[in-house]
PQR file of N, CA, C, O and H, with PARSE charges and radii, in Angstrom:
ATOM      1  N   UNK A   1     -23.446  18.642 -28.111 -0.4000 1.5000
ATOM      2  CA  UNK A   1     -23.653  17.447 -27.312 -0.0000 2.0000
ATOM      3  C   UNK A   1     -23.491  17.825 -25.833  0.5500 1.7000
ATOM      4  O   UNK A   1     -22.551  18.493 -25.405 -0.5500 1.4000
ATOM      5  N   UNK A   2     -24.449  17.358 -25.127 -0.4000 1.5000
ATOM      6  CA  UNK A   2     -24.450  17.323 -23.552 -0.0000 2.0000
ATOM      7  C   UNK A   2     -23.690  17.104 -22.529  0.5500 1.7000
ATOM      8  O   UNK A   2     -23.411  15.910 -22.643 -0.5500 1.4000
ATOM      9  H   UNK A   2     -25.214  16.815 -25.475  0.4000 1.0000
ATOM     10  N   UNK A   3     -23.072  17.580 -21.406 -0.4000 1.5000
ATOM     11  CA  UNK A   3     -22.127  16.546 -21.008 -0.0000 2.0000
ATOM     12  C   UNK A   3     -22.350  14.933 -20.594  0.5500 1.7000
ATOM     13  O   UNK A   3     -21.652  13.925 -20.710 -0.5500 1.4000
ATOM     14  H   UNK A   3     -23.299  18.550 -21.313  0.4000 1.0000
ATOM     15  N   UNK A   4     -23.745  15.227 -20.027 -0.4000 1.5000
ATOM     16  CA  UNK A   4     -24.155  13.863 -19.679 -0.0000 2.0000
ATOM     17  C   UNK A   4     -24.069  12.871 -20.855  0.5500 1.7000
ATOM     18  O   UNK A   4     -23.775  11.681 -20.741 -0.5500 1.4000
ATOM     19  H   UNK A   4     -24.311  16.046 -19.932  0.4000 1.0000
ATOM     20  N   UNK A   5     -24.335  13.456 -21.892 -0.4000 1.5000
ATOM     21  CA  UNK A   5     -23.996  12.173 -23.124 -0.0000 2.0000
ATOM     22  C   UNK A   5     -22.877  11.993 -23.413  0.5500 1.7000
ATOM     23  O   UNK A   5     -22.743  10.923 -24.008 -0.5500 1.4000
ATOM     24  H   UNK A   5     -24.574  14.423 -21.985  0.4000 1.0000
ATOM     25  N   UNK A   6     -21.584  12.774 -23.219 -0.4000 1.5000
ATOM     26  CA  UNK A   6     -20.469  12.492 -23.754 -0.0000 2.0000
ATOM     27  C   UNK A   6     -20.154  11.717 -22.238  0.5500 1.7000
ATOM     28  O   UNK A   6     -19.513  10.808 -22.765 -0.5500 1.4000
ATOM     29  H   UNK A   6     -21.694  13.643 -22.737  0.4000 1.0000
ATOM     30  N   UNK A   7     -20.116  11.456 -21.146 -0.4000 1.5000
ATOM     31  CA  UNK A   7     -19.871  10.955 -20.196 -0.0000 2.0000
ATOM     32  C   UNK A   7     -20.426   9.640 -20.211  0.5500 1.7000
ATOM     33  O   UNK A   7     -19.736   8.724 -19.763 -0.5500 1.4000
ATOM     34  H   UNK A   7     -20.637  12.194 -20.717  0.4000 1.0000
ATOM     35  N   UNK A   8     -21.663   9.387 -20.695 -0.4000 1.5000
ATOM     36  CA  UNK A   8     -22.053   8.209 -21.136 -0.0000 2.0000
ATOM     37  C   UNK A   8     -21.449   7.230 -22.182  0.5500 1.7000
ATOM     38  O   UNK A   8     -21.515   6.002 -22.239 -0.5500 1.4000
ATOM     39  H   UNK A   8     -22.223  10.131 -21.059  0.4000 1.0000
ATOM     40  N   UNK A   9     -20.942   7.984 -22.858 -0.4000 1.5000
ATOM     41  CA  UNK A   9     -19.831   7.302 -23.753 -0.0000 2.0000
ATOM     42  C   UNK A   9     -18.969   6.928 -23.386  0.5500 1.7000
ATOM     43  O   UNK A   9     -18.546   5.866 -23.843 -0.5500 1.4000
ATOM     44  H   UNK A   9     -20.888   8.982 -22.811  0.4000 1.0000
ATOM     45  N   UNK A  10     -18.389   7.497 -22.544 -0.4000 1.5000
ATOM     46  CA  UNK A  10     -17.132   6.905 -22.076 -0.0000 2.0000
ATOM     47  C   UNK A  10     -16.819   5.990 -21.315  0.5500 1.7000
ATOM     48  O   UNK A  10     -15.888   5.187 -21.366 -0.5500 1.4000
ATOM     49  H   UNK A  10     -18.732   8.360 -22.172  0.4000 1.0000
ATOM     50  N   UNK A  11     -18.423   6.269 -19.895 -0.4000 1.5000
ATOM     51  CA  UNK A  11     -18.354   5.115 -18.720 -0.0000 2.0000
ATOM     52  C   UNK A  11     -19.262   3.991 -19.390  0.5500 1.7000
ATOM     53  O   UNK A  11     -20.412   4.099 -19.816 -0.5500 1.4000
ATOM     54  H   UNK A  11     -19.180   6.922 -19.853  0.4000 1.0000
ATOM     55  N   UNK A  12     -18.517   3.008 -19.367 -0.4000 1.5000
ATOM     56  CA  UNK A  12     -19.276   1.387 -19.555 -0.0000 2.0000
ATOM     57  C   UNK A  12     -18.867   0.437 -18.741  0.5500 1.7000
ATOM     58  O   UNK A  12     -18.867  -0.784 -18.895 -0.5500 1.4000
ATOM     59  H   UNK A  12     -17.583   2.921 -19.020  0.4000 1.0000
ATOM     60  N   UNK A  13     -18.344   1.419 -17.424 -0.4000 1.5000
ATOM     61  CA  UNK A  13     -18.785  -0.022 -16.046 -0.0000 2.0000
ATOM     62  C   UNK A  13     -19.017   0.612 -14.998  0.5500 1.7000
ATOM     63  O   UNK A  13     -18.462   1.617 -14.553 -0.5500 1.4000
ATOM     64  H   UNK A  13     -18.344   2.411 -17.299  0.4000 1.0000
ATOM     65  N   UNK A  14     -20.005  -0.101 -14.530 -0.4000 1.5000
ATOM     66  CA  UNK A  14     -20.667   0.660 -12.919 -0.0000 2.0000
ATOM     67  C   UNK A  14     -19.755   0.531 -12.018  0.5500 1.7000
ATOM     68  O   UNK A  14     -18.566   0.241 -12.146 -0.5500 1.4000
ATOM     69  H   UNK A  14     -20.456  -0.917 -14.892  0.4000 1.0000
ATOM     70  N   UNK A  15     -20.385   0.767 -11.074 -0.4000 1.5000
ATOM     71  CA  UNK A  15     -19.288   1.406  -9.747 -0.0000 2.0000
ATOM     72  C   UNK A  15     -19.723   0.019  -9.561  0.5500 1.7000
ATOM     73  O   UNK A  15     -18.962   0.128  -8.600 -0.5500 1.4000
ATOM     74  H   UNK A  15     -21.351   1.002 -10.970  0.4000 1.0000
ATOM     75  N   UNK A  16     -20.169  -1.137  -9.516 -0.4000 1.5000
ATOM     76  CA  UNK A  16     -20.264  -2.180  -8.951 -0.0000 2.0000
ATOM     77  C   UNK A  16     -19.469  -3.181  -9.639  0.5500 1.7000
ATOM     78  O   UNK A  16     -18.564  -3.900  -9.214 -0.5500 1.4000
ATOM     79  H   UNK A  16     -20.787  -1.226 -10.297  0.4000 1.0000
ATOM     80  N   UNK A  17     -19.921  -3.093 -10.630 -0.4000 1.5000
ATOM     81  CA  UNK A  17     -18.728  -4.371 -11.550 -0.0000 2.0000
ATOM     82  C   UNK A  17     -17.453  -3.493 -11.444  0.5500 1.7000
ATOM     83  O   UNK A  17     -16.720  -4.477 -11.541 -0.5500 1.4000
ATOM     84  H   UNK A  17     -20.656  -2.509 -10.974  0.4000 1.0000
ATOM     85  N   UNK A  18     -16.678  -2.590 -11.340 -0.4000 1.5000
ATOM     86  CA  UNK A  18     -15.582  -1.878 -10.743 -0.0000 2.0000
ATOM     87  C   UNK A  18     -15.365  -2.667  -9.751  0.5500 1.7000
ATOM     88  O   UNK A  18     -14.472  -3.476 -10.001 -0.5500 1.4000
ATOM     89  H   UNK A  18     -17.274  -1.791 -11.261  0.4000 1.0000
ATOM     90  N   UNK A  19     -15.889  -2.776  -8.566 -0.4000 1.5000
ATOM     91  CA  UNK A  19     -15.891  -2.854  -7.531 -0.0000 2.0000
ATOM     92  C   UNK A  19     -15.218  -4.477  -7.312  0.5500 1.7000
ATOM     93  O   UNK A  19     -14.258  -4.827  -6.625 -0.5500 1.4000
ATOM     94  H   UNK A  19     -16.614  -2.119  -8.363  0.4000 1.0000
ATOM     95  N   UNK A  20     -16.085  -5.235  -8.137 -0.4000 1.5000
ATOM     96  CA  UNK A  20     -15.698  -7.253  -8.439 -0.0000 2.0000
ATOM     97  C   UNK A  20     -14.737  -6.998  -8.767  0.5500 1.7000
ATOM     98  O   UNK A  20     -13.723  -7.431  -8.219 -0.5500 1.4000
ATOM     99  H   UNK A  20     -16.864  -4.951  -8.695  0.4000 1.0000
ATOM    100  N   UNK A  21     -14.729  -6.076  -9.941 -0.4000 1.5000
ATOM    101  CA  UNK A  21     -12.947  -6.521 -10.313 -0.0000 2.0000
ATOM    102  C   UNK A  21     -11.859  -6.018  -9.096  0.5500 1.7000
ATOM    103  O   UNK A  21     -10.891  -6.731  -8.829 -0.5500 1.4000
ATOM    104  H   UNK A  21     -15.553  -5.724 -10.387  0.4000 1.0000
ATOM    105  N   UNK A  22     -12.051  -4.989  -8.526 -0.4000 1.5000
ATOM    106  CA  UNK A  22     -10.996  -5.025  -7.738 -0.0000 2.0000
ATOM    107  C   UNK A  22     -10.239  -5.735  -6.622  0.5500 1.7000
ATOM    108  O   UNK A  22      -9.069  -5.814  -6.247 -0.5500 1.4000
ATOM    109  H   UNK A  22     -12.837  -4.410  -8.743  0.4000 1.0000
ATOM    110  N   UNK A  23     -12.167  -6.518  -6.033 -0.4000 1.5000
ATOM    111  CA  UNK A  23     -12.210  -7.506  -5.382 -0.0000 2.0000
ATOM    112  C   UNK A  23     -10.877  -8.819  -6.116  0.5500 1.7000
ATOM    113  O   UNK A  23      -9.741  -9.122  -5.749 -0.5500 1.4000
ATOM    114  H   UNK A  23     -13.117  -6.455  -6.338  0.4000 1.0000
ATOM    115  N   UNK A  24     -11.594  -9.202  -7.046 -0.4000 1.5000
ATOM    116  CA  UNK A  24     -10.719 -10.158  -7.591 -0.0000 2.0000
ATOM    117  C   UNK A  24      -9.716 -10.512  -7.974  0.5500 1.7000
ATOM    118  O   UNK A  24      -9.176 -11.619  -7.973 -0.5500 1.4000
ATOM    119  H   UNK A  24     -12.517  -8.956  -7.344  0.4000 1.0000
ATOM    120  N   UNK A  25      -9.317  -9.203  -8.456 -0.4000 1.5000
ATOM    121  CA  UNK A  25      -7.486  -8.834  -8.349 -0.0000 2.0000
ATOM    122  C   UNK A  25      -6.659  -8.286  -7.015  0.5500 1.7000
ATOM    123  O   UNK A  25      -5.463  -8.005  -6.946 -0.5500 1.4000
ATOM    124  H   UNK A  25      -9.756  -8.304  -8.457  0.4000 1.0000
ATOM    125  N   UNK A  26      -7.536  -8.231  -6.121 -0.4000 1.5000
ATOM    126  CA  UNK A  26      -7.005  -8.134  -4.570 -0.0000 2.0000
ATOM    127  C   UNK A  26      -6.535  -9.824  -4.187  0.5500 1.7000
ATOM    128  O   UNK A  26      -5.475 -10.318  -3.802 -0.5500 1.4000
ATOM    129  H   UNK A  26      -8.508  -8.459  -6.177  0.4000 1.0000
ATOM    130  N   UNK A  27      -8.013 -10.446  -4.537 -0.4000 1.5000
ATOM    131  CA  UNK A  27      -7.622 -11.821  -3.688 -0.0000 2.0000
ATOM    132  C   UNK A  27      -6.663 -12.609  -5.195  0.5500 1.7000
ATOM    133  O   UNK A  27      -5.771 -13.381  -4.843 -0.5500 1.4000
ATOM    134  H   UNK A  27      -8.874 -10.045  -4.850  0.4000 1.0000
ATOM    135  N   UNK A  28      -6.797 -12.469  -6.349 -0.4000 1.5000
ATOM    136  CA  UNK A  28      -5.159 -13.029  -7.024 -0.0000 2.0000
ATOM    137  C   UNK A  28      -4.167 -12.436  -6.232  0.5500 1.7000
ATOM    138  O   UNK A  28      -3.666 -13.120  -5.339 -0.5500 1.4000
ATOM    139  H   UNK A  28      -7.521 -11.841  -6.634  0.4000 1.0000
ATOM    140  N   UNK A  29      -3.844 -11.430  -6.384 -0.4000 1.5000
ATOM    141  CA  UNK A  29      -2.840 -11.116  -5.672 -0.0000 2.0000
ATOM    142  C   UNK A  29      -2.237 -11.247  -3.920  0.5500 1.7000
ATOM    143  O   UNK A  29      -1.036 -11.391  -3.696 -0.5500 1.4000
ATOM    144  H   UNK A  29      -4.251 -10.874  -7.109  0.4000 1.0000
ATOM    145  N   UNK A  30      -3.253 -11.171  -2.819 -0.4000 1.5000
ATOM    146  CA  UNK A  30      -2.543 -12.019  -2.164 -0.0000 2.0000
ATOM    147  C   UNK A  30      -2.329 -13.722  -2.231  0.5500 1.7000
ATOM    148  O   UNK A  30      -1.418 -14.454  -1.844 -0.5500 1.4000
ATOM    149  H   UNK A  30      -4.229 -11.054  -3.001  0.4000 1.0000
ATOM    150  N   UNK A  31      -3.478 -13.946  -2.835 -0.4000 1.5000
ATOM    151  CA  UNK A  31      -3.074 -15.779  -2.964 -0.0000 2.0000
ATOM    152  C   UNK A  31      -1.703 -15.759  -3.767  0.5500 1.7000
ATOM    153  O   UNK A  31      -1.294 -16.884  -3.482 -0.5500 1.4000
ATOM    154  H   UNK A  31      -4.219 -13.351  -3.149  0.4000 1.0000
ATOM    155  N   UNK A  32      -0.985 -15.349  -4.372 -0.4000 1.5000
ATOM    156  CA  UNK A  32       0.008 -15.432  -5.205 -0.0000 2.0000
ATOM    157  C   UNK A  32       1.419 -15.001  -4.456  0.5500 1.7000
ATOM    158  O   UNK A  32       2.561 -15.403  -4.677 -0.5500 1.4000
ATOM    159  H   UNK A  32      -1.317 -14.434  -4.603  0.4000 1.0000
ATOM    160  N   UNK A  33       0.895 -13.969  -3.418 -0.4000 1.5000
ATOM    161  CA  UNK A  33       1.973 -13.423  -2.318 -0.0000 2.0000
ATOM    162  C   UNK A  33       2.231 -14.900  -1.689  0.5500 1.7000
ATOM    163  O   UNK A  33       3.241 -15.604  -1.661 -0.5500 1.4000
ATOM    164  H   UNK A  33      -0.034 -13.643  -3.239  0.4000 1.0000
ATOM    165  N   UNK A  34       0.795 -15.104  -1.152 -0.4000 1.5000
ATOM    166  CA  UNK A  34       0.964 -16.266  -0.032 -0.0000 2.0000
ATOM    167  C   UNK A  34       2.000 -17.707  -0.856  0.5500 1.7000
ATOM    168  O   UNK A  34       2.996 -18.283  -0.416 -0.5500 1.4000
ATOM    169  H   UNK A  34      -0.025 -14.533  -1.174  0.4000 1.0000
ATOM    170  N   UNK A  35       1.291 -17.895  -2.081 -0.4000 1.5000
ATOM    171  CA  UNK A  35       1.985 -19.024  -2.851 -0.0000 2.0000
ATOM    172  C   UNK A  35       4.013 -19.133  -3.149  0.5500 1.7000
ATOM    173  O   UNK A  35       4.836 -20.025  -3.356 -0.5500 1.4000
ATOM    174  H   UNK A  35       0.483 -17.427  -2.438  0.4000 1.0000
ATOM    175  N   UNK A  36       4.011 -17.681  -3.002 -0.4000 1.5000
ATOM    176  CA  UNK A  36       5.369 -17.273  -3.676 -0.0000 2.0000
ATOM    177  C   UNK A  36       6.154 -17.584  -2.117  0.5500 1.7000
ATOM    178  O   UNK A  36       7.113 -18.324  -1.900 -0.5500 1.4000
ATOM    179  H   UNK A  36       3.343 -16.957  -2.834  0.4000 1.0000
ATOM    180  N   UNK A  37       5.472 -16.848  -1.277 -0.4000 1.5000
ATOM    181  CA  UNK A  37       6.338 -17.231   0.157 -0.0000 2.0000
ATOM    182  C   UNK A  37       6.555 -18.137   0.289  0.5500 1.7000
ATOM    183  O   UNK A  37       7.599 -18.571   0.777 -0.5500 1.4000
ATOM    184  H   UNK A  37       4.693 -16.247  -1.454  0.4000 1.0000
ATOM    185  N   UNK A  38       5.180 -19.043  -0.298 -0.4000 1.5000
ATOM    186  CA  UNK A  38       5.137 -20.274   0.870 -0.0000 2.0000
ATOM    187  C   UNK A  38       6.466 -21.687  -0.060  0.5500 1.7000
ATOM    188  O   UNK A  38       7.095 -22.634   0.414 -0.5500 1.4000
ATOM    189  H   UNK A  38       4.332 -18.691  -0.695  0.4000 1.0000
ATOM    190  N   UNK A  39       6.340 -21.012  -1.758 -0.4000 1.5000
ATOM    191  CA  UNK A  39       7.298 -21.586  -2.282 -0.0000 2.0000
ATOM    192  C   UNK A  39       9.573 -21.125  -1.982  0.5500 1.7000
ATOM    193  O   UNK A  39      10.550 -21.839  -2.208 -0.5500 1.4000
ATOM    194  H   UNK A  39       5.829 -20.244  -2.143  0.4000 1.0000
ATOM    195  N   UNK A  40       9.482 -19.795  -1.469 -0.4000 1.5000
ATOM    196  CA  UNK A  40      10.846 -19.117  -1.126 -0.0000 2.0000
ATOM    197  C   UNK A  40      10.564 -20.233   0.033  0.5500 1.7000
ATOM    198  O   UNK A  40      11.069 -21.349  -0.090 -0.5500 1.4000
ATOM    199  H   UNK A  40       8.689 -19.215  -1.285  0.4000 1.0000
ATOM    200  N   UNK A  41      10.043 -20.030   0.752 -0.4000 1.5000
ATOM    201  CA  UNK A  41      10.536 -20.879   1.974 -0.0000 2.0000
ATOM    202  C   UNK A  41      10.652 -22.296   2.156  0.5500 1.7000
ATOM    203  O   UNK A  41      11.197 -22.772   3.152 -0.5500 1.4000
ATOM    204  H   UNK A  41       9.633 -19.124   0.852  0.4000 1.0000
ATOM    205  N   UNK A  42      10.205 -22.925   1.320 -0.4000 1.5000
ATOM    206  CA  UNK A  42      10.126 -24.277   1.217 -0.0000 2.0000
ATOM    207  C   UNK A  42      11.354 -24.694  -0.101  0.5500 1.7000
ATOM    208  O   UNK A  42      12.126 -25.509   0.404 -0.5500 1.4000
ATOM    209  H   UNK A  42       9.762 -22.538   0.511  0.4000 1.0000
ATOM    210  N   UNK A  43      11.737 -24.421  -1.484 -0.4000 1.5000
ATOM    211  CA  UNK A  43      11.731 -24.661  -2.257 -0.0000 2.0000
ATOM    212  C   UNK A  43      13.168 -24.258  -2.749  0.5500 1.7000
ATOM    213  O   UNK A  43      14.160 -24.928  -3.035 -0.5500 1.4000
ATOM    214  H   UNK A  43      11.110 -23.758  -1.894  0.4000 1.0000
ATOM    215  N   UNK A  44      12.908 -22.913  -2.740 -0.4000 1.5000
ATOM    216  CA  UNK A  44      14.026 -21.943  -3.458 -0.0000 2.0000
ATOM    217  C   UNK A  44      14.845 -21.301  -2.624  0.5500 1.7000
ATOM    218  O   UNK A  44      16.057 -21.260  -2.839 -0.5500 1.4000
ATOM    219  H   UNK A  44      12.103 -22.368  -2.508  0.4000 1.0000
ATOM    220  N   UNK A  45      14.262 -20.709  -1.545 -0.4000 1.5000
ATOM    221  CA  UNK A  45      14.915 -19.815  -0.029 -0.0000 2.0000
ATOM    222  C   UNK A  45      15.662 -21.147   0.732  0.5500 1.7000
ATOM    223  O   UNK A  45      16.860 -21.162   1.016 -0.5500 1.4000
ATOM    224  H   UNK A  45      13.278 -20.743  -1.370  0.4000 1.0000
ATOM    225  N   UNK A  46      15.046 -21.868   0.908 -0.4000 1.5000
ATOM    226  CA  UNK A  46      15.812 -22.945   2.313 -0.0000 2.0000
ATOM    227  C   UNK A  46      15.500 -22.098   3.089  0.5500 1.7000
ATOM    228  O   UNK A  46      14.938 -23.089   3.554 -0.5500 1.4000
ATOM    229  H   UNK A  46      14.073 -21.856   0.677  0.4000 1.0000
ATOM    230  N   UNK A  47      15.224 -21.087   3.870 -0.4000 1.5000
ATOM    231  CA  UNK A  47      15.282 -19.989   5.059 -0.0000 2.0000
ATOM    232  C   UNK A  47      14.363 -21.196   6.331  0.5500 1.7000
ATOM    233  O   UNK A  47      13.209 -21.624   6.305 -0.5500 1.4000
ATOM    234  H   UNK A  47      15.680 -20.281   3.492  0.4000 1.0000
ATOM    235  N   UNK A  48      15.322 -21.391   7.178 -0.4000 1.5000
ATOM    236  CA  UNK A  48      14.791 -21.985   8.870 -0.0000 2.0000
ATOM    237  C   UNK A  48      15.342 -23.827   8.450  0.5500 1.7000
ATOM    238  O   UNK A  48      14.837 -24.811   8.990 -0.5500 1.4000
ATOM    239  H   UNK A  48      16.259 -21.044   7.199  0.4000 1.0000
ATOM    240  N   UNK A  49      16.213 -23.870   7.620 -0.4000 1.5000
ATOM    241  CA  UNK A  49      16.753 -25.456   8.045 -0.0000 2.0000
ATOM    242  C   UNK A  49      18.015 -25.125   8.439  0.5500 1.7000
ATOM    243  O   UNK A  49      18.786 -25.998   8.839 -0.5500 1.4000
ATOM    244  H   UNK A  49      16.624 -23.071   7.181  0.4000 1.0000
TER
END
């Protein structure tokens, strides 16, 4: 077997749908930073009363 065929087996996502997902787990993750702060500071922290 070829390498190109055994490499084909293995990759089943393009460099583009790669790419969305990382996108999309970038922006979960800061929206979730932002949410968590914005709850320490308001909620759970008290920090600035």
């Amino acid at each position: 077997m070829s390498l190109d065929r055994k490499i084909n087996r293995i990759q089943f996502l393009s460099g583009n749908s790669l790419k969305v997902i990382a996108v999309l787990t970038m922006l979960i993750d800061h929206l979730c930073k932002i949410v968590l702060q914005w709850l320490l500071s308001n909620y759970w922290g008290g920090y600035g009363r």
